[in-house]
MARDOVEX-878024 format. One line per field, with one value per atom (N, C-alpha, C): residue number from 0; residue in one letter; atom name; x, y, z. Coordinates in Angstrom, 3 decimals. Layout:
% MARDOVEX-878024
nr = c(NUM ...)
rest = c(A ...)
atom = c(CA ...)
c1 = c(X ...)
c2 = c(Y ...)
c3 = c(Z ...)
% end
This chain:
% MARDOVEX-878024
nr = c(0 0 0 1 1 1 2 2 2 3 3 3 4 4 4 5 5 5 6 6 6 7 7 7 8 8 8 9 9 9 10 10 10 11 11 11 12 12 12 13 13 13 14 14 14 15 15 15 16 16 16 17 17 17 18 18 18 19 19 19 20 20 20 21 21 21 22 22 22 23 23 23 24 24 24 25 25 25 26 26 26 27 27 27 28 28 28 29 29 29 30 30 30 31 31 31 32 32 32 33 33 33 34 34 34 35 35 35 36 36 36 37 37 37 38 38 38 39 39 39 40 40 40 41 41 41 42 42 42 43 43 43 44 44 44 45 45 45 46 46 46 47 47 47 48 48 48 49 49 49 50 50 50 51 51 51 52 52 52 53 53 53 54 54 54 55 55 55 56 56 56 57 57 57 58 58 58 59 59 59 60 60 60 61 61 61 62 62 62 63 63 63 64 64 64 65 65 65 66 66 66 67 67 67 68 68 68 69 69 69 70 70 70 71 71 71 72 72 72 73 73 73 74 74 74 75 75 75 76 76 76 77 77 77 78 78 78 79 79 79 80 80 80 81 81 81 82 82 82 83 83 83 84 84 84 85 85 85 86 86 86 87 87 87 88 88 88 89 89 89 90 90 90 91 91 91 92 92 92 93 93 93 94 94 94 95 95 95 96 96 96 97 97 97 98 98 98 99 99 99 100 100 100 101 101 101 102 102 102 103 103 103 104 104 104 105 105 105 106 106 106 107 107 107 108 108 108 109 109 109 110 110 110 111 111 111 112 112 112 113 113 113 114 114 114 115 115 115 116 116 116 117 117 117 118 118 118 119 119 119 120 120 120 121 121 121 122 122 122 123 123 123 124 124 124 125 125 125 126 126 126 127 127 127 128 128 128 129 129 129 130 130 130 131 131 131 132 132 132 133 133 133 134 134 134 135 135 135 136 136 136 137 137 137 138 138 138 139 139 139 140 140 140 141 141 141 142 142 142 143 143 143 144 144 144 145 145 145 146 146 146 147 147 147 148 148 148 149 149 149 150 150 150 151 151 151 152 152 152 153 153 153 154 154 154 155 155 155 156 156 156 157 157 157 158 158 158 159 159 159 160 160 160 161 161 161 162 162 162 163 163 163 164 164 164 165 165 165 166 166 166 167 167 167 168 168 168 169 169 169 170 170 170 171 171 171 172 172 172 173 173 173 174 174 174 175 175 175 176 176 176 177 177 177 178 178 178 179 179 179 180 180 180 181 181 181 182 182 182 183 183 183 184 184 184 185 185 185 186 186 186 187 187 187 188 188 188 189 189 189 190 190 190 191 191 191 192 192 192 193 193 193 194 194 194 195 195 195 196 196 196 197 197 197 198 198 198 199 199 199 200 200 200 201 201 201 202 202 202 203 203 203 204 204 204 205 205 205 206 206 206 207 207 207 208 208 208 209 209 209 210 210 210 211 211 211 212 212 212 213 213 213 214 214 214 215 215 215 216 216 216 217 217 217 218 218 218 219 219 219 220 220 220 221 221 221 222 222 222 223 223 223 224 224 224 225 225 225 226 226 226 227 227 227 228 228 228 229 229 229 230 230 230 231 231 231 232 232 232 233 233 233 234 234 234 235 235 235 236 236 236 237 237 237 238 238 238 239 239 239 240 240 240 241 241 241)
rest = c(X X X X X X X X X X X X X X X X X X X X X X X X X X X X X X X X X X X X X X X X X X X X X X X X X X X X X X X X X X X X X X X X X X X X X X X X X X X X X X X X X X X X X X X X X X X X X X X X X X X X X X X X X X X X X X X X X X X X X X X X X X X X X X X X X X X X X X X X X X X X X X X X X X X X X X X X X X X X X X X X X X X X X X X X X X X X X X X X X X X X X X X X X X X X X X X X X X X X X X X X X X X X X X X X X X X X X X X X X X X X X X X X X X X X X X X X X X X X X X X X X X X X X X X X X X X X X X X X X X X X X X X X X X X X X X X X X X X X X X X X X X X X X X X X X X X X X X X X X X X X X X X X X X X X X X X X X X X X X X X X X X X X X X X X X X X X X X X X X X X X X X X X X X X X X X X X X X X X X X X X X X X X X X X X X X X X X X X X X X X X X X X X X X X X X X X X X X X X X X X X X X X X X X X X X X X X X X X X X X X X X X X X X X X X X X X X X X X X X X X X X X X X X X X X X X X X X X X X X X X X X X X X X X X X X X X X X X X X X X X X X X X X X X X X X X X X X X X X X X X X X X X X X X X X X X X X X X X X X X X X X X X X X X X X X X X X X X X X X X X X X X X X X X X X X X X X X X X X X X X X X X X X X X X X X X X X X X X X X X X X X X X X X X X X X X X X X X X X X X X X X X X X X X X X X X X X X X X X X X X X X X X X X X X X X X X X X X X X X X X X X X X X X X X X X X X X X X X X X X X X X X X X X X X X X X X X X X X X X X X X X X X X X X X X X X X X X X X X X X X X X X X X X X X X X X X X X X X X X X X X X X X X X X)
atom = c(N CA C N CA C N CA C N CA C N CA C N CA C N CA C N CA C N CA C N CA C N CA C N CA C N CA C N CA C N CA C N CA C N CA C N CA C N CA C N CA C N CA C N CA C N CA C N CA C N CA C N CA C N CA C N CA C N CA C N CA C N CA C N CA C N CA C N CA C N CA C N CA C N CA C N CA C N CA C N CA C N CA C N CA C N CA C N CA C N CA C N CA C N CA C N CA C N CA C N CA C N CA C N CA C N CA C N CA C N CA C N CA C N CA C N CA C N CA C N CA C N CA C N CA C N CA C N CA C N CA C N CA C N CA C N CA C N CA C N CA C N CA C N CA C N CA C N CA C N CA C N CA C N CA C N CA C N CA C N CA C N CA C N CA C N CA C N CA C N CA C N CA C N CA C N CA C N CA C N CA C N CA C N CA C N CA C N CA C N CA C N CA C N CA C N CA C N CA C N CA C N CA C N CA C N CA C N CA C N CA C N CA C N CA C N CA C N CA C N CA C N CA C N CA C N CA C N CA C N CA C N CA C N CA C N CA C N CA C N CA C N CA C N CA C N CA C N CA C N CA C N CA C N CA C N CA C N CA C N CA C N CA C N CA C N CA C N CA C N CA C N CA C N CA C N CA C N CA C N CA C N CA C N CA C N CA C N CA C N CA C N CA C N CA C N CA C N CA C N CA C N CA C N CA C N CA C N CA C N CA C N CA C N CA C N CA C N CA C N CA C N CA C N CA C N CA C N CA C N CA C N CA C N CA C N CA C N CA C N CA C N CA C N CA C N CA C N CA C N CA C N CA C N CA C N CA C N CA C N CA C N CA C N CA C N CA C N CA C N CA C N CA C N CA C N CA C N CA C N CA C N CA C N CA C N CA C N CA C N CA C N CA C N CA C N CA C N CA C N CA C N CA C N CA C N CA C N CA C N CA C N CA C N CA C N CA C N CA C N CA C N CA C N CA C N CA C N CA C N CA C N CA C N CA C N CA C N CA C N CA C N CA C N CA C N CA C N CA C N CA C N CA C N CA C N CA C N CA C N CA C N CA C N CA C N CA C N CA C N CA C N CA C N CA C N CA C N CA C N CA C N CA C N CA C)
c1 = c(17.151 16.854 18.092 17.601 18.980 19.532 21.044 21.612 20.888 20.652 20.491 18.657 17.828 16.584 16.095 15.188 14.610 14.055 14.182 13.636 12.208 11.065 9.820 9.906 8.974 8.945 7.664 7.943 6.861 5.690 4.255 3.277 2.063 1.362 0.134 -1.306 -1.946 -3.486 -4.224 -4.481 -5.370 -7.029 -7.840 -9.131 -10.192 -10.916 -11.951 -12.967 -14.032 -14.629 -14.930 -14.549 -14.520 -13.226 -13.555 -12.476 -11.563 -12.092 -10.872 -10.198 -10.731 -9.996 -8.837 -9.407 -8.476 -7.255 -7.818 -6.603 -5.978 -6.382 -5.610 -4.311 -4.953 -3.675 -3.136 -2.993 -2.370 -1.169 -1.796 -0.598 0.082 -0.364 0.687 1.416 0.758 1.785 3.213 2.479 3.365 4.754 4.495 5.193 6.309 5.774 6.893 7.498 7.459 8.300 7.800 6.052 5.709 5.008 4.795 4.289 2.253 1.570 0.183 -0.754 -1.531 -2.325 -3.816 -4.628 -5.478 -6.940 -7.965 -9.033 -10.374 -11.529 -12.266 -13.471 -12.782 -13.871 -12.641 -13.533 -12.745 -12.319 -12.914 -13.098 -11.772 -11.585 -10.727 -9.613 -8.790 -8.019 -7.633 -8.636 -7.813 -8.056 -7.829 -7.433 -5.757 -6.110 -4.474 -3.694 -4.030 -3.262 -2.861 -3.607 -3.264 -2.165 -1.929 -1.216 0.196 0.149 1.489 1.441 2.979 3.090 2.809 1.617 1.015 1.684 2.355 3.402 2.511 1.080 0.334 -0.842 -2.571 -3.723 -4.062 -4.696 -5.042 -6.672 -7.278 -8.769 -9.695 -10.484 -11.850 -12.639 -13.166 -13.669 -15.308 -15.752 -17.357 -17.084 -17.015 -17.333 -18.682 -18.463 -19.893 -20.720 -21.330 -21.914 -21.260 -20.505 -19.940 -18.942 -18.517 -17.777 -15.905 -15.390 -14.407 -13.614 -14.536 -14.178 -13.754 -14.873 -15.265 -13.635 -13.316 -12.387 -10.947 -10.527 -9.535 -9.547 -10.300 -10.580 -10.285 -10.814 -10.366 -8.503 -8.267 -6.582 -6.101 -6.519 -5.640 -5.387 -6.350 -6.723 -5.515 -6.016 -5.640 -3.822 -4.546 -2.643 -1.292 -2.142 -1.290 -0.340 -1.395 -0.827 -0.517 0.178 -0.318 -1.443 -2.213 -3.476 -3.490 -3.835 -4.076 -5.794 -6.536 -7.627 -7.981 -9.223 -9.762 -10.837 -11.536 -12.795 -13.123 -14.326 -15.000 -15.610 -16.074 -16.417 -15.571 -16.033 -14.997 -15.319 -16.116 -16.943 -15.690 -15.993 -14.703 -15.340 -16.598 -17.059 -16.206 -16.233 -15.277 -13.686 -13.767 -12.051 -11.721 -12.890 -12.608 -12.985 -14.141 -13.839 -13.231 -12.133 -11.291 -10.415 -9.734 -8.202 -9.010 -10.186 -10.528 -10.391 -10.176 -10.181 -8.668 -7.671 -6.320 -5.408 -6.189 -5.843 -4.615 -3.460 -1.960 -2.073 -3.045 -3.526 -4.718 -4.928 -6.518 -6.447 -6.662 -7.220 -8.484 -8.669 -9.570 -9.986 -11.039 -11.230 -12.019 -11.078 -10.116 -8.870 -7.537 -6.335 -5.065 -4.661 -3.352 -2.251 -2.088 -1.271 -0.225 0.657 1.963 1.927 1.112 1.118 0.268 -0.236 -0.713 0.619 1.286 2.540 3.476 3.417 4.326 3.819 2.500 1.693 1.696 2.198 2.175 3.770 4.688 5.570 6.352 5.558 5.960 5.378 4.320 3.292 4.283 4.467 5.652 7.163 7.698 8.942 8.932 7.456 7.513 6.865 6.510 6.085 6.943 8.604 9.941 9.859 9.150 9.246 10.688 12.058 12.786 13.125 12.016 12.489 11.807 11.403 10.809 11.934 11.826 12.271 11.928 12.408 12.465 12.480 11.763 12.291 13.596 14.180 15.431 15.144 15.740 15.360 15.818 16.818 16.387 15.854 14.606 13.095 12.106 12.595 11.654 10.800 9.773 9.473 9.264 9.913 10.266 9.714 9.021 8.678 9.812 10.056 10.919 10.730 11.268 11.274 12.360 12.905 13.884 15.691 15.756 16.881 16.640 15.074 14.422 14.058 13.772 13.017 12.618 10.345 9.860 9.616 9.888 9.961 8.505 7.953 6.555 6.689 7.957 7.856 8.034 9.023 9.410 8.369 7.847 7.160 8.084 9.012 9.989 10.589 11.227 11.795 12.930 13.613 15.009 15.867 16.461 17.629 18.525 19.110 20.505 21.347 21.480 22.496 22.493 21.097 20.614 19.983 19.889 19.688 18.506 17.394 15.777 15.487 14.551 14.134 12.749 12.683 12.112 10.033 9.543 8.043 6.799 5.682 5.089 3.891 2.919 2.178 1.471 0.808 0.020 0.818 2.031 3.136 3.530 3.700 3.692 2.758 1.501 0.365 0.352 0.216 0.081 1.361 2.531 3.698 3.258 2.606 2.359 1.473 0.490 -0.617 -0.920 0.307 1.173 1.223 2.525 3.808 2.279 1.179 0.131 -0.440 -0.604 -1.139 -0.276 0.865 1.901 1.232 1.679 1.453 -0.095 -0.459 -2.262 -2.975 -3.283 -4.271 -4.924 -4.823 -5.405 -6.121 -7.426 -8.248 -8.228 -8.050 -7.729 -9.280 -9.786 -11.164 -10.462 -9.836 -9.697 -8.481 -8.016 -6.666 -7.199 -8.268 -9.373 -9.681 -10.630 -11.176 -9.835 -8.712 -7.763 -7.105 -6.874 -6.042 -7.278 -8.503 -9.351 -9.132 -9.275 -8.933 -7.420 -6.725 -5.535 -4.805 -5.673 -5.195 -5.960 -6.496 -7.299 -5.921 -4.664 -3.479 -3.238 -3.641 -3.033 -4.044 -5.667 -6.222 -7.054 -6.600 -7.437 -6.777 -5.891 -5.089 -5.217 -4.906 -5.556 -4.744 -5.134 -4.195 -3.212 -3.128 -1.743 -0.543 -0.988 0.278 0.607 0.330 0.563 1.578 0.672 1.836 2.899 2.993 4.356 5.310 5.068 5.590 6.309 5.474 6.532 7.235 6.903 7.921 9.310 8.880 10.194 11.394 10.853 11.821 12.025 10.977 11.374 11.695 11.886 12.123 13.259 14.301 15.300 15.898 14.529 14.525 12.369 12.137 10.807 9.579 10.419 9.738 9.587 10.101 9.941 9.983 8.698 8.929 8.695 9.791 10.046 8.942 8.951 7.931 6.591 6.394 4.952 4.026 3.513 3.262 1.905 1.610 0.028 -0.426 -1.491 -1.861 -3.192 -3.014 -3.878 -5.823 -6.494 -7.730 -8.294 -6.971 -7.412 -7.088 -5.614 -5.688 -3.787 -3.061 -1.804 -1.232 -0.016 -0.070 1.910 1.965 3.044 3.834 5.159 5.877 7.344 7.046 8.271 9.627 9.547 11.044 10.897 10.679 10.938 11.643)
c2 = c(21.610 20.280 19.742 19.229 18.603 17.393 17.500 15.872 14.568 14.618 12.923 13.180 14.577 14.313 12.872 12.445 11.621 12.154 11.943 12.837 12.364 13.022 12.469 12.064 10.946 10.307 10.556 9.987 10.404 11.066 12.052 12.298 11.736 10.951 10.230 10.677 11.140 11.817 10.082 9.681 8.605 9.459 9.262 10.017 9.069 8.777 7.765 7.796 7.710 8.214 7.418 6.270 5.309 5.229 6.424 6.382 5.557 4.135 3.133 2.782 2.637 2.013 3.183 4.398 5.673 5.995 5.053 5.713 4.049 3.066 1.500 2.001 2.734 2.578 3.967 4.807 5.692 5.345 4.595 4.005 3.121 2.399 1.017 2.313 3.281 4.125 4.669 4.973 5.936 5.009 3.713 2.737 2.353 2.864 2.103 3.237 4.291 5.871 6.167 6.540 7.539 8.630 9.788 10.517 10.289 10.267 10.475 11.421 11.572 12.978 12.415 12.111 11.159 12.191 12.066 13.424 12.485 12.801 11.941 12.329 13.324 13.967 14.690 15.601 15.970 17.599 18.460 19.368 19.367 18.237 17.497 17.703 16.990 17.092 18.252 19.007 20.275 21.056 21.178 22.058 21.854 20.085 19.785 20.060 19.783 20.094 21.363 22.370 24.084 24.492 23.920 23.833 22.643 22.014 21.233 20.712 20.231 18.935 17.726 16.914 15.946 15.493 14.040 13.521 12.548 11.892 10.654 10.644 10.710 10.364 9.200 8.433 7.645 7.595 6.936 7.450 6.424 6.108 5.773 5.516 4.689 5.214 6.033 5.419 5.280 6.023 7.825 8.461 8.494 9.151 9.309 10.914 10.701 11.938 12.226 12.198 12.352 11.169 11.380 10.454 10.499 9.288 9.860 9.330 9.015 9.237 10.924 11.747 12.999 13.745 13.258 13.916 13.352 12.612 11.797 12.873 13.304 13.555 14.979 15.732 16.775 17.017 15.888 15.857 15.468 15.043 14.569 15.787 16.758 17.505 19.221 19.525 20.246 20.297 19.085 18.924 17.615 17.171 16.190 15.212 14.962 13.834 12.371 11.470 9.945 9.848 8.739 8.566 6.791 6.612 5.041 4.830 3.644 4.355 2.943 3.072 1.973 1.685 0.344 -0.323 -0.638 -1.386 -2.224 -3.313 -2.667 -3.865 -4.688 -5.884 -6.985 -6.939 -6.239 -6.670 -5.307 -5.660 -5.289 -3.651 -3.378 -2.136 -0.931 -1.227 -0.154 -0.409 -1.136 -1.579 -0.228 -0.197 0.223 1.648 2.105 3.595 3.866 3.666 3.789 4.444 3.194 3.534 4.332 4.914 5.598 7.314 7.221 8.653 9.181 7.825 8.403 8.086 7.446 6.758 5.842 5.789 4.854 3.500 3.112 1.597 1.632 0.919 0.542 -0.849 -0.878 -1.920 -2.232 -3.288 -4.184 -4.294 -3.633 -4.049 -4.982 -5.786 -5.984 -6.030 -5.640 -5.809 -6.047 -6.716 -7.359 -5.752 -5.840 -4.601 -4.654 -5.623 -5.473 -4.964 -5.590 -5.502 -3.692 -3.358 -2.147 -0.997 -1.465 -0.674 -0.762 -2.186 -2.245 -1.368 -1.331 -0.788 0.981 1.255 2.588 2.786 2.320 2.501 2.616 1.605 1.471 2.674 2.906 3.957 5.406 5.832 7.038 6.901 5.526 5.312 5.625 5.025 5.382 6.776 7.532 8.751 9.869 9.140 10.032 10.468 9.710 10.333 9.719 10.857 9.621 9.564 9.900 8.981 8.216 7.113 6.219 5.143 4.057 3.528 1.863 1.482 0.266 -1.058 -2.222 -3.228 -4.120 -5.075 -5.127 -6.310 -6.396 -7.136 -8.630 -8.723 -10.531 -11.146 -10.124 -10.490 -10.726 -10.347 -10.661 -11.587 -11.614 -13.142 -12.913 -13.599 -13.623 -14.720 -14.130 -15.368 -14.955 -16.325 -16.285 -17.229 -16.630 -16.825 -16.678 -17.555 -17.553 -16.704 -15.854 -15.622 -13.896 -13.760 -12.880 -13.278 -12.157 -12.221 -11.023 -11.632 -10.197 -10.517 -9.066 -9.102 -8.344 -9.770 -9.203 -8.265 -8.569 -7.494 -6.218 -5.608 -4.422 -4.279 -5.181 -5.004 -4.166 -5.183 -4.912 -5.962 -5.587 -6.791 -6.636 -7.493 -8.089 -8.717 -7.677 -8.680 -9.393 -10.219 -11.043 -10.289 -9.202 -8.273 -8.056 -8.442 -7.476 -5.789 -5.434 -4.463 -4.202 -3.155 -3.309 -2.981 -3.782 -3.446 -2.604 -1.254 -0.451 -0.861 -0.842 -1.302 -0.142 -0.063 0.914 0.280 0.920 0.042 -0.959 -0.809 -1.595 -2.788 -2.962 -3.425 -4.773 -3.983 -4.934 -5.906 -5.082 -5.873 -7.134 -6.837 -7.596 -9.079 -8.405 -9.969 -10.516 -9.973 -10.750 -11.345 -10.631 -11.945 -13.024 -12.821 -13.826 -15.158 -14.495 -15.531 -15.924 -15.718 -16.136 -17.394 -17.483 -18.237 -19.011 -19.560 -19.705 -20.705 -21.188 -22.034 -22.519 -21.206 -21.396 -20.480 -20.642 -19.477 -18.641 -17.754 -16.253 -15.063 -15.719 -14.586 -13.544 -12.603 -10.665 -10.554 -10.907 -10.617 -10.486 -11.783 -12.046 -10.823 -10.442 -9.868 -8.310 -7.900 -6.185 -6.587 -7.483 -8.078 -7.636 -8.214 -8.367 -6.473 -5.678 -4.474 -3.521 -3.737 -2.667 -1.981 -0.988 0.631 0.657 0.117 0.686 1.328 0.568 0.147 1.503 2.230 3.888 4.902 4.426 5.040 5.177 3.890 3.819 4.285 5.180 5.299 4.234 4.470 3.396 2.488 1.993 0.905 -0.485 -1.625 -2.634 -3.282 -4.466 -4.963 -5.276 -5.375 -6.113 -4.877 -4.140 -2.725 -3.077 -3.053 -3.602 -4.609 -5.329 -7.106 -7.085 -5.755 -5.758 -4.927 -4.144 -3.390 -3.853 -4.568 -5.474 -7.033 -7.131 -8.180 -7.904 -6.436 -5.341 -5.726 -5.885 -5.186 -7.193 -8.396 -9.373 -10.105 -10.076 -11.052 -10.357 -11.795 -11.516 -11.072 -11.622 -11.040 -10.815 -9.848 -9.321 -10.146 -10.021 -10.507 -12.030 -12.566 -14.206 -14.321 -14.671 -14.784 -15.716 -15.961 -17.424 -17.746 -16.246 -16.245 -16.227 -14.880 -14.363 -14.808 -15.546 -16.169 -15.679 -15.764 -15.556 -16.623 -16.712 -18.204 -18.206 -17.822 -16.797 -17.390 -16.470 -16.539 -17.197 -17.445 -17.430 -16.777 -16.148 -15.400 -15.377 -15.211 -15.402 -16.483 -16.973 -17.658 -17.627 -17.610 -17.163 -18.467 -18.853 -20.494 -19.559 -20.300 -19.864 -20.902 -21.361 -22.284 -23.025 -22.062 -22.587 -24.080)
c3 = c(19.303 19.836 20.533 21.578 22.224 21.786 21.881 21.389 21.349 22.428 22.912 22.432 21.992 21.921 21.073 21.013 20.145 18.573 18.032 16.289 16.578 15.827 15.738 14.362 14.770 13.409 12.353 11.298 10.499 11.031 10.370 11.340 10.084 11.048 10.660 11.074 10.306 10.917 10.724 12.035 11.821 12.395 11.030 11.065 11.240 12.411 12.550 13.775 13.418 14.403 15.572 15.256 16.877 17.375 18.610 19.609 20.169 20.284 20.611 19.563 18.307 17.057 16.931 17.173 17.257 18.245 19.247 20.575 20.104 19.468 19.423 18.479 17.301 16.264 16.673 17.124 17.504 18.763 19.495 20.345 19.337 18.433 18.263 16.795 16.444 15.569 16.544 17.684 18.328 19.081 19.421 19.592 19.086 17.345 16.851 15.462 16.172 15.867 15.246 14.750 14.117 14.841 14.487 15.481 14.669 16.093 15.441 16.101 14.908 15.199 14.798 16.213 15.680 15.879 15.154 14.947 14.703 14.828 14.505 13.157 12.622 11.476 10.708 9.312 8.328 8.781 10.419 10.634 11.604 12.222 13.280 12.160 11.232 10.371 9.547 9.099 8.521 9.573 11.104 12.051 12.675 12.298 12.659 11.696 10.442 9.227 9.169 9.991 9.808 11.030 11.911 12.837 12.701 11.635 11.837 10.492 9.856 8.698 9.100 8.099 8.430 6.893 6.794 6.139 5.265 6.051 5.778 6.518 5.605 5.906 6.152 7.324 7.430 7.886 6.563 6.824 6.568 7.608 7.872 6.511 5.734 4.281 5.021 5.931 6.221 7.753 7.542 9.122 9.064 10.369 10.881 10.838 9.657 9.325 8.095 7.304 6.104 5.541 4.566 3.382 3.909 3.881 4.270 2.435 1.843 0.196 0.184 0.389 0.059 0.554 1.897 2.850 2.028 2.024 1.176 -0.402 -1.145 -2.456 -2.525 -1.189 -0.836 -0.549 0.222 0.871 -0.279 -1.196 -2.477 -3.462 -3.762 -4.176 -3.320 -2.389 -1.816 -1.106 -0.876 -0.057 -0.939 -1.429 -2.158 -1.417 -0.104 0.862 0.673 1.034 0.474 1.940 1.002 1.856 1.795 3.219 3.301 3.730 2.908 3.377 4.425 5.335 6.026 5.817 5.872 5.165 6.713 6.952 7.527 6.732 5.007 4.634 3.620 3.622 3.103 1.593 0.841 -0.635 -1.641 -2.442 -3.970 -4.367 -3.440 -3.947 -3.317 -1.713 -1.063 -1.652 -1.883 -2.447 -3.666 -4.204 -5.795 -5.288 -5.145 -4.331 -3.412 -2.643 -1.878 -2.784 -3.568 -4.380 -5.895 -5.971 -7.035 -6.471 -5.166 -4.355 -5.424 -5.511 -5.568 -4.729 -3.237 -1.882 -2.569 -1.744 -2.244 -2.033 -1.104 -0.615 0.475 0.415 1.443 2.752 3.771 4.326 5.607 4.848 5.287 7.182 7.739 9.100 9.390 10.554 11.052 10.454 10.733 10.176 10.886 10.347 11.143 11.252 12.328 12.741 12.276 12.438 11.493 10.282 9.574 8.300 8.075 9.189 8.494 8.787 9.609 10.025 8.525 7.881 6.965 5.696 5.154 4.572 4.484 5.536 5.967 5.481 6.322 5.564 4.768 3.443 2.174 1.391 1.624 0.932 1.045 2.462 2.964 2.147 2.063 1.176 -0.057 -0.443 -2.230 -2.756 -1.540 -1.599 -1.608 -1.178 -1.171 0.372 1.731 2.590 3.349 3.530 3.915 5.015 6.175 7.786 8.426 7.281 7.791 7.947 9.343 9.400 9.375 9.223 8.073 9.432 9.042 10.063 9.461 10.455 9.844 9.226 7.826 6.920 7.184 8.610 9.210 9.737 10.293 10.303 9.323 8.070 6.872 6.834 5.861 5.532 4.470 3.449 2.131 1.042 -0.407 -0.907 -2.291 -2.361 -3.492 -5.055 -5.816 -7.007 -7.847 -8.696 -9.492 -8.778 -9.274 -7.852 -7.417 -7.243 -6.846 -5.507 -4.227 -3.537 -3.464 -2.512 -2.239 -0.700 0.076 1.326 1.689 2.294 2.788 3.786 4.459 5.847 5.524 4.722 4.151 3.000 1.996 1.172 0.122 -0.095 -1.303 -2.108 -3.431 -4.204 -4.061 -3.919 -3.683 -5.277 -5.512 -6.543 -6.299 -6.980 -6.587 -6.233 -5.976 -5.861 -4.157 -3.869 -2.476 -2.436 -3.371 -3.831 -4.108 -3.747 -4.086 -5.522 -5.861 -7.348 -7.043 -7.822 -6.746 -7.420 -6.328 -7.078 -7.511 -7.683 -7.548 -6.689 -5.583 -5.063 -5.817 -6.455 -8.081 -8.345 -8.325 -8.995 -7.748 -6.850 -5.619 -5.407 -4.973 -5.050 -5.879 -7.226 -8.317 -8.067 -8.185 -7.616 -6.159 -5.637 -4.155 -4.527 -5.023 -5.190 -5.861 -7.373 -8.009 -7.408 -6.495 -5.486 -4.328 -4.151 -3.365 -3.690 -5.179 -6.180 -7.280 -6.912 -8.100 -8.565 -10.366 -11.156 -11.136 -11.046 -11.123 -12.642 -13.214 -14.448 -13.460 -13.662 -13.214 -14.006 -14.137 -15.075 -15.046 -15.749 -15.794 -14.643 -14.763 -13.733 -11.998 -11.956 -10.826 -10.374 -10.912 -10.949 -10.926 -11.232 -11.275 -10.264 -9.820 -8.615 -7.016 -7.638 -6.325 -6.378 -7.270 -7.359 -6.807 -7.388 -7.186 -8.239 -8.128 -8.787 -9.032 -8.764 -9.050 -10.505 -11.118 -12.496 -13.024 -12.112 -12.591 -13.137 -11.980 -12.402 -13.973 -14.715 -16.089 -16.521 -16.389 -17.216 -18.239 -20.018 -20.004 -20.715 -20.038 -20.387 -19.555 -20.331 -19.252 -18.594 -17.919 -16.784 -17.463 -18.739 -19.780 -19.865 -19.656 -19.137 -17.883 -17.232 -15.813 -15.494 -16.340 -16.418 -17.031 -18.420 -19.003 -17.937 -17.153 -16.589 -15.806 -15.151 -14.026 -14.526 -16.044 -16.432 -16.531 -16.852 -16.958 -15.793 -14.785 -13.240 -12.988 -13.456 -12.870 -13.590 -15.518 -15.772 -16.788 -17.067 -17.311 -18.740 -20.065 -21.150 -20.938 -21.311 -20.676 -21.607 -23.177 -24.067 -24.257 -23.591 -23.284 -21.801 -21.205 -19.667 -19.467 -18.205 -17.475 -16.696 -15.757 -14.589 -14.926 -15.469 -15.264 -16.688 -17.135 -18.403 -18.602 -19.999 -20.770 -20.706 -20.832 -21.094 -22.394 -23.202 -24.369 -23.726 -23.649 -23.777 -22.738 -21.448 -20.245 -18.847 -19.062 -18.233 -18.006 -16.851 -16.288 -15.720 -15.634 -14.564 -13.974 -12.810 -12.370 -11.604 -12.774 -12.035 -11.804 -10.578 -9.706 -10.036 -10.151 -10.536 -11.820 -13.241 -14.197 -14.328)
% end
């Protein structure tokens, strides 16, 4: 490769069978340094997959003519890719078979492009992929708490140090949608309702593993929390400035 070449960046199979949604996010991938390999079926994808390293699935839940559950379940299975999946519909059912494939995160169509760029790249970071590149964190937009921040743009936690407190997607999710809702009760319903499936990771443990887990990384003695509180026999609730 020559000096001055450009590196390619990450490679993204965006799998979907409507061609513009396909040639839309493939340009705005390719824009902003990932390389994409865009196919419109599961026959389309393991031909590219046999011909090159594909780093990250990006898949359609609902193709045309087959499951792109089925296709995802297969790539999870076979190749042990991270997979991002895509909805059209807005209801908690595709939510939950999506991230029950094993899929690392899911979104919602229509979707704000930034945010699916950021989405993508967090999923590749916590997957150990390391040339993804990062936006610069004085563009952030940051919600904060106690002398924590989480950076929606990077989709990371911030210690007093400056230093990331590292998350797991589940984990993220869960403090964003916290810091979404502060000093509100939050029924364990609403909280299955907002993760989906995620919580399939722990098996059969309930959202209260979850919540200890990340009291772990945000609060400062875990067993008395400032932030993230019980509220017995009704649910959570998350105060940001004790």
């Amino acid at each position: 490769m020559a000096e001055n070449e450009p590196t390619a960046g990450p490679v993204v199979a965006v799998v979907d069978d409507d061609p513009d949604l396909r040639s839309s996010v493939a340009a705005l991938l390719a824009e902003n340094g990932f390389t994409p390999v865009p196919v419109a079926d599961s026959a389309g994808f393991f031909a590219a997959a046999a011909s090159q390293s594909i780093d990250l699935a990006l898949i359609d839940l609902r193709l045309h003519g087959e499951s792109g559950l089925a296709l995802a379940i297969q790539i999870r299975e076979r190749m042990g890719l991270p997979i991002v999946m895509l909805t059209g519909r807005g209801d908690d059912t595709d939510k939950i078979i999506g991230l029950e494939t094993g899929a690392d995160d899911f979104m919602m169509k229509p979707f704000n492009p930034r945010e699916l760029l950021a989405r993508i790249r967090a999923v590749l970071r916590r997957s150990g992929h390391s040339g993804v590149a990062l936006p610069d964190r004085s563009q952030s937009q940051f919600l904060r708490f106690g002398r924590l921040r989480l950076d929606q743009t990077r989709r990371e936690l911030i210690g007093p140090d400056g230093n990331e407190i590292p998350l797991t997607n589940a984990e993220y999710r869960l403090l964003e949608y916290f810091l979404r809702h502060p000093d509100r009760i939050i029924a364990r319903t609403d909280l299955l309702r907002e993760l989906g499936s995620d919580l399939s990771l722990y098996v059969d443990r309930t959202v209260d593993v979850l919540i200890l887990r990340l009291r772990r990384k945000i609060e400062p003695v875990p067993s008395k929390p400032i932030h993230l509180q019980t509220r017995r026999g009704q649910g959570y609730i998350f105060v940001t400035c004790p």
